[in-house]
N, C-alpha and C positions, 0 to 999 in steps of 0.2 A: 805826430804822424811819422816823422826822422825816425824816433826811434821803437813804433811800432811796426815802421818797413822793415829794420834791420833787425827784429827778432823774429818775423817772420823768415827774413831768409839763415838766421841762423836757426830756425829750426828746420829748415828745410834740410841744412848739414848738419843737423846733431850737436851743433857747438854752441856754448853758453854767450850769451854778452852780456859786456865789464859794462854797464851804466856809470857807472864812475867816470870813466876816459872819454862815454860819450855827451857827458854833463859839461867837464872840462873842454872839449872840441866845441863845443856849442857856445862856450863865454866866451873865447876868445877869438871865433872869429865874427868879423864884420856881417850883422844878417843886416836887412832890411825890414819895414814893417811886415813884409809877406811871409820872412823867415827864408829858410834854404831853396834855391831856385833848382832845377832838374839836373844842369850842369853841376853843380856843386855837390849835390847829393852823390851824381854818378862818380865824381873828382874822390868825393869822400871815402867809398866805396871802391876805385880804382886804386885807392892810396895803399889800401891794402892795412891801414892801422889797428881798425877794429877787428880784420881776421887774420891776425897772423898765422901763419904755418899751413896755410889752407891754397890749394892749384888753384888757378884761376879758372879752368875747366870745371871744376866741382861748383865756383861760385857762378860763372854763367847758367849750369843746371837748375841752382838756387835760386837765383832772379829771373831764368824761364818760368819757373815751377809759378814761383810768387805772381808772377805777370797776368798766370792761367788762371790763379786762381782770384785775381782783385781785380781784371781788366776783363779777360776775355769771358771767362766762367763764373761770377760774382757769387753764384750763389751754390756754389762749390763747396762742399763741406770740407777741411784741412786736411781729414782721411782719405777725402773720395779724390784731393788733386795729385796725395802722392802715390795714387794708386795704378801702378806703370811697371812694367816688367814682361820677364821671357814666361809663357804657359807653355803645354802641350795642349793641342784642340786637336779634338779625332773629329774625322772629315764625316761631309754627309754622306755622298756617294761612293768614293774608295775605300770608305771604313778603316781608314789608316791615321796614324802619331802623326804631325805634325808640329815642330819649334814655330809657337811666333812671339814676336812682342805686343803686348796688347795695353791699352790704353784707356783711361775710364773715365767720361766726363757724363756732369748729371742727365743726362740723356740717351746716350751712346757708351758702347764697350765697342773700341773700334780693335782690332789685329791688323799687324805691318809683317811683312816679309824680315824685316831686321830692323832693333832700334835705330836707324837715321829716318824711318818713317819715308820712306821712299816711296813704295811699293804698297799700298794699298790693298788685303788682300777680302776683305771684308770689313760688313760690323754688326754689333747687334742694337739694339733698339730698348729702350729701359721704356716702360710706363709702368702705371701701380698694378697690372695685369701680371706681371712677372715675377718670379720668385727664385730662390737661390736653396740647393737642397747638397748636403754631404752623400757621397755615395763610396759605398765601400772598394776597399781595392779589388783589382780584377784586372786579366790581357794583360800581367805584366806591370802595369801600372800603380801607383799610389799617391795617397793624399789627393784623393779625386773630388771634384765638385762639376754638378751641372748649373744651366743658367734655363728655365724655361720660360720661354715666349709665349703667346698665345700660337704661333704657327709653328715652332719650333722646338725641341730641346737641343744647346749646345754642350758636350760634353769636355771638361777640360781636367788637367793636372797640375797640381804645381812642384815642387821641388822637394818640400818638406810641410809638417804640419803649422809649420807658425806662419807659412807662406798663405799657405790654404784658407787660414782664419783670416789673415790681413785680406785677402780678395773677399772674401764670401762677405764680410761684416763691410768692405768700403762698398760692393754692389746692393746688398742690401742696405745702405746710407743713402744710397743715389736712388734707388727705387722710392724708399720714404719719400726722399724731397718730391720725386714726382707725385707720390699717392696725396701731397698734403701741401700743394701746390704752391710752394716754396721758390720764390726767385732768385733772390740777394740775401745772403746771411750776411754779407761785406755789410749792407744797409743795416740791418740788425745789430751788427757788433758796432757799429760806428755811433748807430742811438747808443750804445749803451755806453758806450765811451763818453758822447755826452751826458747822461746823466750820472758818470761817476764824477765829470768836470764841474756839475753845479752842485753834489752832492760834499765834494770838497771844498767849496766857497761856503758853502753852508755849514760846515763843517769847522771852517777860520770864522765864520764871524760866532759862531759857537761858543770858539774858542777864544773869540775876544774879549765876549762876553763872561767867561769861566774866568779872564785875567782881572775883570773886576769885580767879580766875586771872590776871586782869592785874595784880592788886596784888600775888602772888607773883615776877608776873616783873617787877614795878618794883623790887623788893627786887632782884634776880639782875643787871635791868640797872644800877642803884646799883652794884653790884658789881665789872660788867664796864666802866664807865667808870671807874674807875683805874685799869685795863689801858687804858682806850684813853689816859688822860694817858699813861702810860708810850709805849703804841705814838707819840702824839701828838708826842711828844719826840724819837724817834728819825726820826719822820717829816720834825722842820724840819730834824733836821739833813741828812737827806737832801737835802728841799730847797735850803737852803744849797748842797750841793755840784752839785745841778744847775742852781743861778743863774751857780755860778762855769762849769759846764761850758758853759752858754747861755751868756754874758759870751764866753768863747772861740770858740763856734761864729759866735755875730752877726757878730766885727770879721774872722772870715776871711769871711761872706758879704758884710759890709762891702766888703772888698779886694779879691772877686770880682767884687761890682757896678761898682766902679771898673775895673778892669779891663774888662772888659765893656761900660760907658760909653765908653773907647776907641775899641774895636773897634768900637764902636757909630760913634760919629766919622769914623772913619778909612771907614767903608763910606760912610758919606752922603759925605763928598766925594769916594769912587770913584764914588760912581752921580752927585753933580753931575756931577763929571768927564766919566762916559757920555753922560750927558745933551747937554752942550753938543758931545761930540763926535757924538755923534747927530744932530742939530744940523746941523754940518758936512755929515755926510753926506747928508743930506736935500738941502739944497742944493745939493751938487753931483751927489745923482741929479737932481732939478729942472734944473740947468744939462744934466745929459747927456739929461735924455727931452726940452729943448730944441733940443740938440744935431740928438737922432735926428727928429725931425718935420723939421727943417729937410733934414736929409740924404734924409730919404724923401721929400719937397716934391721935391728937386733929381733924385731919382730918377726921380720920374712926368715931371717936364720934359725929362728925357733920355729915357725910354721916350715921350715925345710928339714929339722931334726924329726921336728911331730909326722912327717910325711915317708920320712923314713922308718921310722918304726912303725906306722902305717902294713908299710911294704914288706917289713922284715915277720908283720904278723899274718899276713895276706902269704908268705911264701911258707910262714909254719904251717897255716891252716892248707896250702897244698901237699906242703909232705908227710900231713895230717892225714888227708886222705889218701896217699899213699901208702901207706902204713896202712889203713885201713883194708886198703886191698892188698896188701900180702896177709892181714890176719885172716881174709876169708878163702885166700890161697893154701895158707896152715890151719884150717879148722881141723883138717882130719887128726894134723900132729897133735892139733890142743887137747882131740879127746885121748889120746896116748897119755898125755899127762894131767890125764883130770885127777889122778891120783896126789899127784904133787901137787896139785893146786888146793888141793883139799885141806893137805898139811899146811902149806902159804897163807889160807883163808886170812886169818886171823893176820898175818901181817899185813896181805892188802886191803882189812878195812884200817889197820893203823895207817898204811902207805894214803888210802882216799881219806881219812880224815886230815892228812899231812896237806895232802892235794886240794882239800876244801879250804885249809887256814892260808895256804898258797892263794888260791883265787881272792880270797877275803883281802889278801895283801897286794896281790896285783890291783883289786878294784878301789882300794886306800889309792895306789900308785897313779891309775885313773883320773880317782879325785883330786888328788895332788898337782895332777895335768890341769884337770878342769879350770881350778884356784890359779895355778900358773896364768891359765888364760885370760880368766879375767883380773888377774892383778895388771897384764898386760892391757888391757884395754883403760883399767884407768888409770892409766901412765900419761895419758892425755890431758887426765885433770887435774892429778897432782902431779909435778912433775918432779915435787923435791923427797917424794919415799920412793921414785921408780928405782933409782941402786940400788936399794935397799929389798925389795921386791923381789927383782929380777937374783940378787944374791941368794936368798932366801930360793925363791922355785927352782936355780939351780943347783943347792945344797940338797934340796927334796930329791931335784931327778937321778943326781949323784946318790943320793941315801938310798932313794928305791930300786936303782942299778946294784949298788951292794947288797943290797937284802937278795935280791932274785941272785947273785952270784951265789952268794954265802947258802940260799937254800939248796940250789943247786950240788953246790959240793957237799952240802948235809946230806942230801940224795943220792949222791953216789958212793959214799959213808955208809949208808944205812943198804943199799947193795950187795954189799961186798960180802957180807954175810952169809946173806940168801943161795950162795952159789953152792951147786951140789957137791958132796965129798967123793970121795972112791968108790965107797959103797953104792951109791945113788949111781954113778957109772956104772959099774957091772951092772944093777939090777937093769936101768933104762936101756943099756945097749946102745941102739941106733936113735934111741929118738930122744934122748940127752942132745944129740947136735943140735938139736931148731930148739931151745931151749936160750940159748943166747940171744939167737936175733929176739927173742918176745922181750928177754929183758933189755936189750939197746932200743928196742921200740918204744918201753914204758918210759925207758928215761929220758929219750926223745922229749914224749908227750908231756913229763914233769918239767922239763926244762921248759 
């Protein structure tokens, strides 16, 4: 009972008790057959041993609390006694907040003007008619709960949510006990106290009984360990023969692992081996993507030559037809000398057959571009005849560059001839003059 009082009031402060210190206090002092008397208890309790570090204001609150709830209140639930603090209650008639301390025993939810319980300023009435209901916040207010009566609802606040739950769940505890007409739960735990006191008597003589049982079977085990020396014996020798089997197995994982270690070897200097030739290779893809930039460089500079000749052919075919219109500017002159041209005949079909082998050798020169072209494209694939190649289409474009000079000056060669004498002056007179420009025209057009 000693130390059922004092964990009761150490829970009432939240603090643990040493059972140990109060086993020890209890052996050494003088009880009597009846145990600790009231004075001694309170002595023990006043001494201050069991609660160190604790006000003595906190433990008077602790042994009120405990008072209410094993003397005055017995059938107090542990919840419903420490159920005491500051609410707000909005009023009936003012419809105003209100601070009070309120107070909860299984019957009554009493409110005081200030925790010293002075001042009286209501209460409420619990029977199993009444219920407890959350209501949302609102006016300002939160963490609200009502309490309704059969005549009444009272509206209240508390501080916060864990406050909130602590009231609602110790007034819905007190209403229980009313609905299920509950007096003394003190009576209740106190049975049960005693039947855990005969349950541990019964419990020892159990256990007195299990020590003669086990002394029967220390005999039996006595017994059976000279069967286990025997098993014991035949056990080393077993083992014995699985030292020597392990012995055997170890020196072949032994010569596995060596083996193995080899093969182990023989792989790192294949992958050195990969490695460096890896290596190799790197470097002479590095040498060939050197290679190929250079040869693509050499490409755009050839697709830059071909673009200009392009150009230089695009501005012949414009002073092409420039030419074309001074000759319909000079038609009139031409028929002046359709005489001479008559006597010419014959050199300008030699002059157009000159001009037809000309084109023939210009469209060779073409082709020769063409071939150019695609030797250049497969310079990609082989990349060890591209000198050789690109040597070669530039000997061509150099050889077809001199052919069209060399005809060229054959052309102007074969000119000089044609040019009229003295005679052909007098006879022509004035229209000998435009007789020049036709032939810087033709030779224009042959070049």
């Amino acid at each position: 009972q000693v130390e059922y009082l004092l964990k009761k009031i150490c829970t009432a402060m939240n603090v643990e008790l040493n059972s140990c210190e109060l086993d020890d206090y209890l052996s050494q002092e003088p009880q009597g057959q009846g145990g600790l008397t009231v004075w001694q208890f309170l002595d023990m309790v006043n001494s201050g041993q069991f609660l160190r570090g604790i006000e003595q204001e906190a433990v008077s609150m602790a042994v009120e609390e405990v008072y209410q709830e094993v003397i005055q209140d017995p059938g107090l639930d542990p919840h419903v006694s420490r159920a005491q603090g500051y609410l707000w209650k909005k009023g009936q008639l003012r419809r105003n907040w209100s601070e009070r301390w309120f107070t909860l025993k299984p019957s009554v939810l009493s409110y005081y003007l200030s925790e010293e319980r002075k001042e009286k300023k209501g209460s409420i009435a619990l029977d199993k008619h009444c219920c407890v209901e959350v209501l949302p916040d609102r006016d300002g207010k939160r963490c609200m709960f009502c309490v309704k009566t059969s005549s009444r609802t009272y509206e209240m606040s508390a501080s916060d949510t864990r406050q909130r739950q602590e009231w609602t769940l110790a007034i819905q505890m007190a209403i229980r006990l009313q609905a299920e007409g509950k007096k003394s739960l003190h009576k209740d735990l106190k049975q049960k106290r005693r039947e855990q006191r005969e349950q541990r008597e019964q419990r020892k003589a159990a256990k007195e009984e299990e020590t003669q049982r086990l002394k029967q079977l220390q005999e039996e085990k006595e017994r059976k360990l000279q069967e286990l020396e025997l098993l014991k014996e035949a056990q080393r020798q077993a083992e014995v023969l699985l030292q020597e089997e392990e012995q055997r197995r170890r020196q072949q994982h032994e010569e596995m692992q060596k083996t193995l270690e080899i093969q182990l070897r023989e792989a790192e200097q294949a992958r050195a081996s990969m490695q460096a030739e890896m290596v190799l290779k790197e470097a002479e893809a590095e040498r060939q993507r050197q290679r190929i930039l250079e040869l693509e460089d050499m490409q755009e500079r050839l697709q830059e030559a071909l673009q200009q000749e392009v150009k230089a052919r695009q501005d012949e075919e414009s002073v092409r037809y420039a030419q074309a219109r001074l000759l319909a500017e000079e038609e009139e002159k031409l028929k002046q000398l359709m005489k001479l041209k008559e006597e010419q005949e014959e050199y300008i079909i030699k002059t157009q057959r000159e001009k037809q082998v000309l084109k023939q050798e210009m469209e060779n020169k073409n082709k020769c571009l063409e071939e150019a072209q695609k030797q250049l494209e497969e310079v990609r694939v082989n990349r060890q005849r591209v000198d050789q190649d690109v040597m070669v289409a530039q000997r061509k474009l150099r050889q077809a560059s001199t052919n069209v000079k060399h005809w060229n000056v054959q052309m102007n060669r074969l000119m000089h001839p044609i040019e009229p004498g003295d005679k052909r002056t007098n006879m022509s007179g004035g229209g000998f003059a435009g007789y020049h420009p036709l032939l810087s025209q033709r030779d224009s057009s042959f070049k």
